[in-house]
Every structure is written in C-alpha cells, then in structure tokens.
C-alpha positions in Angstrom: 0.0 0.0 0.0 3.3 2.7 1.1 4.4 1.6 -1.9 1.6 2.6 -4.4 1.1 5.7 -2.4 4.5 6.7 -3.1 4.2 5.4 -6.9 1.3 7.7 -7.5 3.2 10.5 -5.8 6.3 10.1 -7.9 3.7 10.1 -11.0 2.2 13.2 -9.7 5.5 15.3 -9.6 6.6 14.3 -12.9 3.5 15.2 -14.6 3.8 18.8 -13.3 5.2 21.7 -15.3 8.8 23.2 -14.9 7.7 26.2 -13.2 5.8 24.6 -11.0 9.1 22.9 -9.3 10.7 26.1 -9.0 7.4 27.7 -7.0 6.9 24.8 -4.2 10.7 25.2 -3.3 10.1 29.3 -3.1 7.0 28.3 -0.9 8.7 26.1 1.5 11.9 28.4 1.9 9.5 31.6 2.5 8.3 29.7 5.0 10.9 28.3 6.7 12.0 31.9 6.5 9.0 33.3 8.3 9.0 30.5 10.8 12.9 31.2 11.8 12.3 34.8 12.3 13.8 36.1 15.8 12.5 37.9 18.2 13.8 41.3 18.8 14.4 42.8 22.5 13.6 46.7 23.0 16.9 49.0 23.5 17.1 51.9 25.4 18.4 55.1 23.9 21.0 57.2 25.1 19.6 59.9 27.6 20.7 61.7 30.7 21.0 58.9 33.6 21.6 61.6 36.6 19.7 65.0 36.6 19.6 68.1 38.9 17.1 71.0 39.5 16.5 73.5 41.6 13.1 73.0 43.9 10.2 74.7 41.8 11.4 73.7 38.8 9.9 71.0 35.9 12.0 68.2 36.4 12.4 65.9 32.9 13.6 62.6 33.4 14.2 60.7 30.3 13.3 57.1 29.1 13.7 56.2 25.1 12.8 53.0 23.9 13.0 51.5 20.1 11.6 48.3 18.8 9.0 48.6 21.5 6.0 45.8 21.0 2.5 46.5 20.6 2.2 44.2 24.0 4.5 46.2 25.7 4.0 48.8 27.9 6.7 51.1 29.8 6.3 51.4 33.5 7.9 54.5 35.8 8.8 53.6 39.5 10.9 55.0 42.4 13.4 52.4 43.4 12.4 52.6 47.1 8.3 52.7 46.4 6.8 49.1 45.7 3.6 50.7 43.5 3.9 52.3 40.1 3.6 55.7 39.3 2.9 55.5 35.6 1.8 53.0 33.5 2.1 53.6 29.9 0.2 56.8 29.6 -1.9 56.4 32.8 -0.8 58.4 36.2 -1.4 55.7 39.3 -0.3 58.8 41.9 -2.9 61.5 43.1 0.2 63.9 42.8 -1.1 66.1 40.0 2.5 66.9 39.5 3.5 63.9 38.0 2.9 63.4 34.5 3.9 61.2 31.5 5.3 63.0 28.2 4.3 60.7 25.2 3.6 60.8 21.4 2.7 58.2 19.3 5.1 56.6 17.1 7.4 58.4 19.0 10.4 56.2 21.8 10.3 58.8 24.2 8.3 57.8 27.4 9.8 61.1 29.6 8.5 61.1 33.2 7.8 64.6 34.0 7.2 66.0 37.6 5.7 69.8 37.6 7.3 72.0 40.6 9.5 69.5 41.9 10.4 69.3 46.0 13.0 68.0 48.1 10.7 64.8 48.7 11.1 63.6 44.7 14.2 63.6 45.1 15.7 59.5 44.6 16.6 56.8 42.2 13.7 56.2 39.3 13.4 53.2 37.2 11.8 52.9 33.5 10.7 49.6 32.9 9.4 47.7 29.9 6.7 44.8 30.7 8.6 41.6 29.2 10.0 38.6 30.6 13.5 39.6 30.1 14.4 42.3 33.1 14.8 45.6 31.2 15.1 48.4 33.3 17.1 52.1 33.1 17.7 54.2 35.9 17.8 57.6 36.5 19.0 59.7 39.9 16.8 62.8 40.3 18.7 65.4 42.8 16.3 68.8 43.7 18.6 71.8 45.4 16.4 73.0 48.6 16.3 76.5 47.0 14.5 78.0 44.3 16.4 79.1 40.7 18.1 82.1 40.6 16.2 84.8 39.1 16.7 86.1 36.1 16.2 89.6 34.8 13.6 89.0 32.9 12.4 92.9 31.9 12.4 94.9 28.8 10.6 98.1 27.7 9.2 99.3 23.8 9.1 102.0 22.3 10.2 105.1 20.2 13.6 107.1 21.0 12.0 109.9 19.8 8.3 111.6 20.0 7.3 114.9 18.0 5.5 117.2 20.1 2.4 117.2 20.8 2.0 113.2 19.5 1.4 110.8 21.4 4.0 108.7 23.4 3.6 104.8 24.1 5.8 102.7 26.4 5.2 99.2 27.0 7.0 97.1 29.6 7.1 93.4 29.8 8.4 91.6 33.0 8.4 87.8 33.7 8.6 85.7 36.9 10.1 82.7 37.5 7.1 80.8 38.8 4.7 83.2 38.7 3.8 86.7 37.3 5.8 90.2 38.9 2.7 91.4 41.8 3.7 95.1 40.1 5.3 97.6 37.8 6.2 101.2 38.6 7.3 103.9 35.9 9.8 106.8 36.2 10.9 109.3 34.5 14.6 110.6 35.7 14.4 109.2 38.9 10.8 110.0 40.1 8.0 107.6 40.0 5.0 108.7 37.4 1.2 109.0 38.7 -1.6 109.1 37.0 -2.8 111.4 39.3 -0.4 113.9 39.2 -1.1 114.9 35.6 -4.0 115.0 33.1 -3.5 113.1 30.3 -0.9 110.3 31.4 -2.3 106.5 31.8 -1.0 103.3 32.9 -2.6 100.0 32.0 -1.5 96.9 33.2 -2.9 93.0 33.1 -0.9 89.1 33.8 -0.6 86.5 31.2 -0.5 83.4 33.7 0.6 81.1 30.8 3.9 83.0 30.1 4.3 84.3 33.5 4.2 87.5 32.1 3.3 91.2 33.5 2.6 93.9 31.0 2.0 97.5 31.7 1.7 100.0 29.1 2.2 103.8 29.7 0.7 106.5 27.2 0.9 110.1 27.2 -1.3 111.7 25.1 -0.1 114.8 23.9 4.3 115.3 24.6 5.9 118.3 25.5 9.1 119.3 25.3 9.1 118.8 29.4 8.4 114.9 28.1 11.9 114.1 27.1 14.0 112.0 29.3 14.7 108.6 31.0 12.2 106.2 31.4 12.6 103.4 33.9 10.4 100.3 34.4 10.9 98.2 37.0 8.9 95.4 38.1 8.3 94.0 41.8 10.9 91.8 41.6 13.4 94.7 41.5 14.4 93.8 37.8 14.9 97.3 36.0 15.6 98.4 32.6 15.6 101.6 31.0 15.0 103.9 28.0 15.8 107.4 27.0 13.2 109.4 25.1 13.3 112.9 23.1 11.0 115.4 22.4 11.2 116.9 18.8 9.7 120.4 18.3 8.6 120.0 14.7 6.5 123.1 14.7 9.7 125.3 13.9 9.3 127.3 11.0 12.3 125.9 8.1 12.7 128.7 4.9 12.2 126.2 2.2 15.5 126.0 -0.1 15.5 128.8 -2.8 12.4 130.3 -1.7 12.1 134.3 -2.5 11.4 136.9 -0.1 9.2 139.6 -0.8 10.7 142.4 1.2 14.4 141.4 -0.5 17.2 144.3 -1.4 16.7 144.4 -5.4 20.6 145.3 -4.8 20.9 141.9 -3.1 19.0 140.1 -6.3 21.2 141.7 -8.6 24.8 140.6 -6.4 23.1 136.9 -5.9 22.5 136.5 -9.6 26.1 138.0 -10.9 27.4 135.5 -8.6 25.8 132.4 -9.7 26.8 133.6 -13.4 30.4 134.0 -12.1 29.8 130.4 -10.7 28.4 128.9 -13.6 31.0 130.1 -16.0 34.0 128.8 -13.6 32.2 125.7 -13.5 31.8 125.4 -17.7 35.4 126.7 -18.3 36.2 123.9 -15.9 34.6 120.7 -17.7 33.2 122.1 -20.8 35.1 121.9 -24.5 36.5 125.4 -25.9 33.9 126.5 -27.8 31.0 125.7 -25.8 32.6 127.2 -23.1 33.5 130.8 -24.9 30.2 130.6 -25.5 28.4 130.0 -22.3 30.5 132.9 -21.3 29.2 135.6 -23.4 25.8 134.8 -22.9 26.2 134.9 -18.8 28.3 138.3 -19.2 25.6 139.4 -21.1 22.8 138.6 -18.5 24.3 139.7 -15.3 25.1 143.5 -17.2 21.1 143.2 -17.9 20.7 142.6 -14.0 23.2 145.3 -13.2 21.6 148.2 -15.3 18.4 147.5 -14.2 19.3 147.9 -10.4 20.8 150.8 -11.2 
C-alpha cells in the first residue's frame, strides 16, 4: 500500500510543469523563512541617567525605547516605592504633578514631575513589561532653594516723540514661577502717577501662561518737558531703561531757494552775478573750448542786464 502511495506521488511530480518545481521550493523556503524569524528585544536610547534642579522647577527625566512591541508597555517607579507611578500613559499617583510626556510613534516615554520638591528627590526606574528584566535608571537630585532669578524685563518704544503726538511705552516683566505682583514707571528718577497729571495713563494686566506682567504707559499729547529717561521696574526689582526725546517739529524751516518779498533788489542783482560768475567757472572747468566761450558771453551778457536794471 506505502508503496503505491509513493508510486502515484512520484507520478504526480513528474507530470507537473517546470515552473511549478521552482514555486513549491520558493513556498517552503519563504516559509521556513518566516518560521525562523527572531524575536527582537527593546533597546534603550541614550539619555541623561543623573539630573539636577532647583526646587520649583519642571524636572524631565528621560526614558527612550525603540523596537517597542504593541504588547508592551513602559512602566515608571521610584526604586524605594513598591507601586507604580505611571503606567504607559496612565498616572497611578494622586500627585497632580506627575505626568507622562508621550507621542505616538514616537520612543520617548519622559516622566515629568511639575514643581518638583525635596521629597522627589531618589533613584527612578523605567521599565518595559517583558519577561527579560529591562530596566534604566535615573538619579533625580532637587537643590532645597528656588532658581536664581533672572532679569527678565524689557521696555518698547520710540527714541523719539514729536510734540504734541502721542507717546507709548510698554514694559514686559516675567517671573520665575509666577507673574511680577507690580510695575512702577519713572521718569529721571521719580515715579510717574496718573494722578499727578492730566492726560498720562497706565494699564496693566498678567498672562498666567507665560508668567508675564505687562503694563503700558501712554501720554497723550508730549511736550518738550516729556523728554528724558524712562525706567520700568517690576516687583521683583528687575529694571531696565529707556531714553526718550522730544522733537519740536513746529519750527518754521525757509524752504531751499524760496524768495522773499521784502528782498534788497541790490541783493538780487549781487546773488544772480554771482551764480553767473559760478556757472562760467564751473563750464570753463569741464566744458570743450567753444561751448565754453560761449556760455560765457551769454552769462556776461545777462548779469550786465541785471546790473543796469538795479541801477
């Protein structure tokens, strides 16, 4: 019976075309292939493995994976705690401070703890759910003291103001955690009020999401008493300066070759032989010969006109 089985196999394979050989071994080597294919572990990047900041700050502590599985998940822990405190993208603490910093088809799983305290300070552990034991580690140190301020002011505005226009200054000061409580303007030295004189106004409002003050000083009308230095400082004590002048563009300018009425005709007469005189040293200068012989004779002949009639 194994022997006509075999017979009518043998039979089979001989009657089949030439091509058809070649496909069945393709087939079975695809799928020895595909059955052979390994397995590959996730790796963890390269990132920062020991981090300091100052307390109040947004600590960043880093975890990159590649080749992660669609089974896998990443898992953040302090080394000393024996419950998770983030589990893929899901926060297990009631510490709103801790967060998980995340985008898809991205390898960054960054742990991220908002105004971080002396108490977060330890060892942290990134873990990826597999058999194997993968694990990185990152120390977290907080300073017990806030980050130095920086001076975080500046002022806008124009260098220079025509009279009677009106001025605009605007002063931006940030905090560190949180917006300046104030501003205060002065001008050389002493604080401006609203108060004090009509037509000066301060506005001021907080941008909470930039930390931001702003305060904006107009003055509607400037005088000529207007022009100095202008000083914002914030309630932080940062300071900045700008110095401002007052252009009086209502002086009268005698437009360039303009007549005047109540002229000496004498005066006419002496203006106009000199520009002839001019003119012909000019052409003798840079004109040919006979052009410039000329030129000559006609100007001689028109600043005698102008002398015999002011005679």
């Amino acid at each position: 019976m194994l022997t006509r089985t075999f017979g009518y196999l043998v039979t089979w394979y001989n009657l089949l075309p030439p091509f058809a050989t070649i496909y069945f071994i393709l087939y079975i080597m695809l799928g020895v292939i595909h059955g052979s294919r390994t397995y590959r572990l996730p790796e963890y990047c390269d990132t920062h493995s020991n981090v300091t900041y100052y307390k109040g700050d947004r600590a960043i502590l880093q975890c990159c994976v590649k080749y992660l599985g669609t089974k896998q998940v990443v898992i953040w822990k302090k080394v000393n705690e024996n419950f998770a405190l983030t589990y893929g993208e899901m926060v297990f603490v009631s510490d709103p401070d801790f967060d998980v910093d995340h985008l898809p088809h991205r390898d960054e799983w960054n742990l991220i703890i908002s105004n971080v305290q002396p108490l977060h300070a330890g060892l942290y552990e990134c873990q990826i759910s597999t058999k194997e034991d993968l694990r990185k580690y990152v120390q977290l140190n907080v300073l017990d003291e806030p980050a130095p301020r920086k001076n975080a002011i500046s002022i806008e505005g124009p260098q220079f103001v025509d009279k009677g226009k009106k001025l605009v200054l605007t002063c931006n000061a940030t905090g560190q955690m949180f917006p300046p409580e104030d501003i205060d303007w002065f001008k050389d030295g002493q604080k401006i009020k609203e108060s004090e004189r009509k037509g000066i106004s301060i506005a001021k409002f907080r941008i909470a999401k930039t930390k931001m003050l702003h305060s904006q000083m107009e003055i509607d009308k400037a005088d000529m008493s207007d022009k100095g230095i202008y000083i914002c400082r914030s309630s932080d004590l940062a300071i900045t300066s700008t110095n401002v002048i007052v252009l009086n563009a209502e002086t009268n300018v005698i437009k360039r070759g303009g007549g005047n009425l109540n002229a000496n005709p004498s005066d006419s007469g002496a203006s106009a032989s000199t520009s002839a005189a001019c003119s012909i040293a000019l052409i003798l200068q840079n004109g040919n010969t006979l052009t410039s012989v000329l030129t000559m004779l006609c100007c001689v002949f028109v600043t005698l006109q102008v002398c015999y009639r002011t005679l």
